[in-house]
N, C-alpha and C positions, 0 to 999 in steps of 0.2 A: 832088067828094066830100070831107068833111072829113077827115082824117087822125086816129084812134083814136091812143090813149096811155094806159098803164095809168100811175097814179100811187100809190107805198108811200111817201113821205114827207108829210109833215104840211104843208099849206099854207095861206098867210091864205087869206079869204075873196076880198082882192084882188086876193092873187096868182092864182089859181084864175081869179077871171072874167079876168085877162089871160089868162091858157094856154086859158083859153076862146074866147077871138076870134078863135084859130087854128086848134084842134081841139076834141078831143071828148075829153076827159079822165073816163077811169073810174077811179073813187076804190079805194081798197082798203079793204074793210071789218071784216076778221077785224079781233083784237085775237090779239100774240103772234107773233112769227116766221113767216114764211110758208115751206113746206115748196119743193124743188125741182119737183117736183109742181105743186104747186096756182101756183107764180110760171109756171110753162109754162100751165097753162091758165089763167090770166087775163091771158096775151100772146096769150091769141089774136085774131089779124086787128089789132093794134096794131103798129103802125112806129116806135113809140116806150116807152123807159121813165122815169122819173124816179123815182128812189130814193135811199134812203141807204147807205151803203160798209161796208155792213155784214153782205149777203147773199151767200152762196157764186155766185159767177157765174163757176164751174168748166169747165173740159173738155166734161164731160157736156152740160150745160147749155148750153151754143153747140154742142153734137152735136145737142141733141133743138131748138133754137130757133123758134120758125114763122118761116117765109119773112119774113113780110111787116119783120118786127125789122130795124128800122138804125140809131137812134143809143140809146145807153144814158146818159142824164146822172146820173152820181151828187153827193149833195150831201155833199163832206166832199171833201178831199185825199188821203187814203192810199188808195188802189187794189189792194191786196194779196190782196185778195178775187176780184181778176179774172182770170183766165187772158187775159192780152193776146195772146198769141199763137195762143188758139185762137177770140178773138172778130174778131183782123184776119182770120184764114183763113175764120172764117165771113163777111166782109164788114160788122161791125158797128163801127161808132165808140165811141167810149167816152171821158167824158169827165170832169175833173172840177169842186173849185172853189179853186184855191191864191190865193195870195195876200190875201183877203180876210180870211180869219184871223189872220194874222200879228201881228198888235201884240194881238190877245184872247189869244192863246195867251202870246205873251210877258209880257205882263201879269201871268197866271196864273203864270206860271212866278216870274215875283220875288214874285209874293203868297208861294207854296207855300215858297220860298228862307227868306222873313223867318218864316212859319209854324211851318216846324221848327226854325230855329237860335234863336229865341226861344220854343219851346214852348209854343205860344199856345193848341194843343188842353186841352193840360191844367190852363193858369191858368184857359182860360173855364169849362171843365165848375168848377174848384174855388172861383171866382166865384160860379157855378152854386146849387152846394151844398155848397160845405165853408167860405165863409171868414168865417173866426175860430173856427171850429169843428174844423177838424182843421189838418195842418200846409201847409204851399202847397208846393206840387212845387219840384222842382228849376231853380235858375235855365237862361237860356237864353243863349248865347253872341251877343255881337256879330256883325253882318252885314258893315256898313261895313270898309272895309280887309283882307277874307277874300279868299282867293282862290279866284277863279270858275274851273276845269275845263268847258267847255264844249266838248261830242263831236259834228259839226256844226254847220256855220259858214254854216249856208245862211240865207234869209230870216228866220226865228223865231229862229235864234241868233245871228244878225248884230243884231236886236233886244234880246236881252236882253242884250248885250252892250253896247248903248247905254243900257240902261236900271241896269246894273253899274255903269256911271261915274260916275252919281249918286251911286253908293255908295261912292267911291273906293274900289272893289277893284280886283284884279291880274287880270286877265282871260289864259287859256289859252287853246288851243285846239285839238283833234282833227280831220284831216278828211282825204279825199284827196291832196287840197291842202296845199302849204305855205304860199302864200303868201295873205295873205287878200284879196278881191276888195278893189278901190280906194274902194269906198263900204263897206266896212267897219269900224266903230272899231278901233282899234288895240288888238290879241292877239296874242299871241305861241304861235307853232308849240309842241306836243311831241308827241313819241311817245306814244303810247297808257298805254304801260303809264307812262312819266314822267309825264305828264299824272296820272294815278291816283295815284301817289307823293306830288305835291306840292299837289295841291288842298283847299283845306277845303271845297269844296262840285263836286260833277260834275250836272252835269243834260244829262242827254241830247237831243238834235235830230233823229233821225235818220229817215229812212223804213225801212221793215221790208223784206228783202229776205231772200235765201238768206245774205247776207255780215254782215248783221246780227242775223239772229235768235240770240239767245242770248250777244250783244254782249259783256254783261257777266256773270259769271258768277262761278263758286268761282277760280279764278284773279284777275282783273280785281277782286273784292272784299277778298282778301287783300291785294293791293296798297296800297287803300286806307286814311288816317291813323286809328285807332280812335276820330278828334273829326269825322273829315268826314263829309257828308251825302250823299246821292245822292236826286237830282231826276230821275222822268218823267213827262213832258207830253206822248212820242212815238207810241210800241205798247207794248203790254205784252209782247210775245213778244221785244222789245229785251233783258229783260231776265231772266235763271234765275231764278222766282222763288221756286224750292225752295231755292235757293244763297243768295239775298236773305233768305230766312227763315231760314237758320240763321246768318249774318252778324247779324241781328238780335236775334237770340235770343241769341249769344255775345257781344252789344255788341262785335261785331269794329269793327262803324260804328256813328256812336254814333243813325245816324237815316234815316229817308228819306222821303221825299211823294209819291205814285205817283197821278195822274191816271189812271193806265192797268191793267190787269193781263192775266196770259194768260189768263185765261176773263174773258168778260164776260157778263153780271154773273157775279161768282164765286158756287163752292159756300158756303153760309152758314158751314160749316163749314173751311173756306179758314183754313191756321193764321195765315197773314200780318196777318186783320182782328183776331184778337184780340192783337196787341203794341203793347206802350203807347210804342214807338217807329217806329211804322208810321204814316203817315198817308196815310190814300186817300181820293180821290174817286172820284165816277163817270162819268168818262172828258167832265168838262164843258170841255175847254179853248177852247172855242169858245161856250160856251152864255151869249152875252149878247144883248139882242136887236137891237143895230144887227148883231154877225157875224153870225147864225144869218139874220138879213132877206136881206145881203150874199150871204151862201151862194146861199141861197133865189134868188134874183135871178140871179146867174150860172150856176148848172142848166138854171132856167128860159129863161135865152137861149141857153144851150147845144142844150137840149131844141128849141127853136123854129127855130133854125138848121139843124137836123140833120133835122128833118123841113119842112123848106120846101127843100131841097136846098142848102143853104149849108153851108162849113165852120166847125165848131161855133167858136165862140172858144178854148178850152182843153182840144184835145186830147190825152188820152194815147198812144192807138197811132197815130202820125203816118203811120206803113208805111202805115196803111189807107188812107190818103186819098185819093190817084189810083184803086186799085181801087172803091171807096169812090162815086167822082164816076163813075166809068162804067159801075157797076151803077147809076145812077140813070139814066143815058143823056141 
């Protein structure tokens, strides 16, 4: 009998008839968030899910789950959305897709760098429609020879930190760790709050956790030189973004470029979108189409793994995996 699999993320048409030749894949059809409700009843009699990392997949939700659920492959890295602990007790795998993004994310990351310390939002709109017509905004500060503050030294920031050198800047670094793994370009250690003191630009790396949320903050900002920048590319909840708006509003910093923020999408009325030294996206660090294939593709074999009784390639709750193999028998 084929093996059911509800599917809430977006797939080629190729990728599909692959996940096809192994199971039976039911597509999601609402348009909009799907509620905890309505994700329980379109699991039903499905052994599998493939999604994006972006759905509450809580306590509750592995209380009320149908039987038949065992691996969940989300497509993105950050899992924060997951109660691990109460999907290994239910016996569910869960998995994600790291490494694949790394150099799209960092990429973005020195785009978003050279974006705001050259103020490029404001020359294109005044390109746009103002020039020769009104006055041209304010020039923008050199990148090259700045120093880089960098708050995780993991994957993505051991990246931009190779991609800093081009710049000949001074590279910092924040992490657990002092020392930096052996395949890492050369950064130099500081304390958190030294780190903040001496950097002209901090861009964040981090995963969202109980230890990190709220990272940086009215403290952590004050710190900071009233010419330096602050970069995220990580979670938005990394970062107070009530504390980050009035640092902004008091040119405490003179800037920042936030791929992320703590509501997503935010409320329209969010004071952060309207300052003319705010720069946001919307949460695209990954959205090019060799990553987002890349993504797509390691889910998928994650997804196919997990339901053919293989251990998925990139597991997150590792606990689960002996209980895991002998509920399968």
């Amino acid at each position: 009998m084929t093996a059911d699999v509800f599917v809430t993320a977006r797939l080629p048409e190729e990728t599909l008839a692959r996940l096809g030749t192994v199971c039976a894949p039911r597509l999601r059809q609402a348009a909009g968030p799907l509620t905890r409700a309505e994700l329980l009843e379109s699991l039903s009699g499905a052994v599998g899910l493939l999604c994006g990392n972006s759905a509450p997949l809580d306590a509750q939700f592995f209380a009320s789950v149908p039987p038949p659920l065992r691996v969940i492959a989300q497509v993105g890295v950050g899992y924060d959305n997951v109660d691990l602990a109460a999907a290994t007790k239910a016996g569910i795998v869960v998995t994600n897709t790291p490494n694949v993004l790394t150099e799209a994310v960092a990429d973005l990351t020195l785009g978003l760098i050279v974006y705001v310390c050259r103020n490029l939002g404001a020359f294109s709109a005044y390109a746009k429609t103002g020039w020769g017509r009104a006055a041209p905004p304010a020039f923008g500060v050199d990148v090259h020879g700045k120093t880089l503050g960098i708050i995780g030294l993991g994957r993505i920031g051991r990246a931009v930190a190779r991609r800093a050198q081009a710049f000949r800047m001074r590279v910092l670094f924040h992490d657990l760790f002092r020392e930096p793994p052996p395949e890492a370009p050369f950064a130099e250690y500081r304390e958190k709050a030294d780190l903040l003191r001496e950097a002209d630009i901090v861009t964040l790396h981090v995963d969202l956790n109980p230890s990190t949320r709220g990272f940086i903050g009215e403290r952590e900002l004050a710190l900071m030189k009233p010419t330096a920048y602050l970069i995220n590319t990580s979670r938005g909840p990394v970062v107070d973004q009530a504390a980050l708006t009035r640092a902004l509003e008091g040119r405490r910093i003179a800037g920042a470029a936030l791929d992320v923020l703590e509501k997503e999408p935010p409320d329209p009325e969010e004071p952060i979108l309207r300052l003319d030294n705010a720069f946001i996206l919307s949460h695209i660090g990954t959205a090019t189409v060799e990553t987002r294939q890349a993504m797509i593709d390691l889910a998928v074999d994650n997804l196919i793994a997990g339901i053919s009784g293989h251990v998925p390639p990139t597991v997150v709750n590792t606990d689960v995996i002996e209980r895991w193999q002998s509920r399968l028998g």
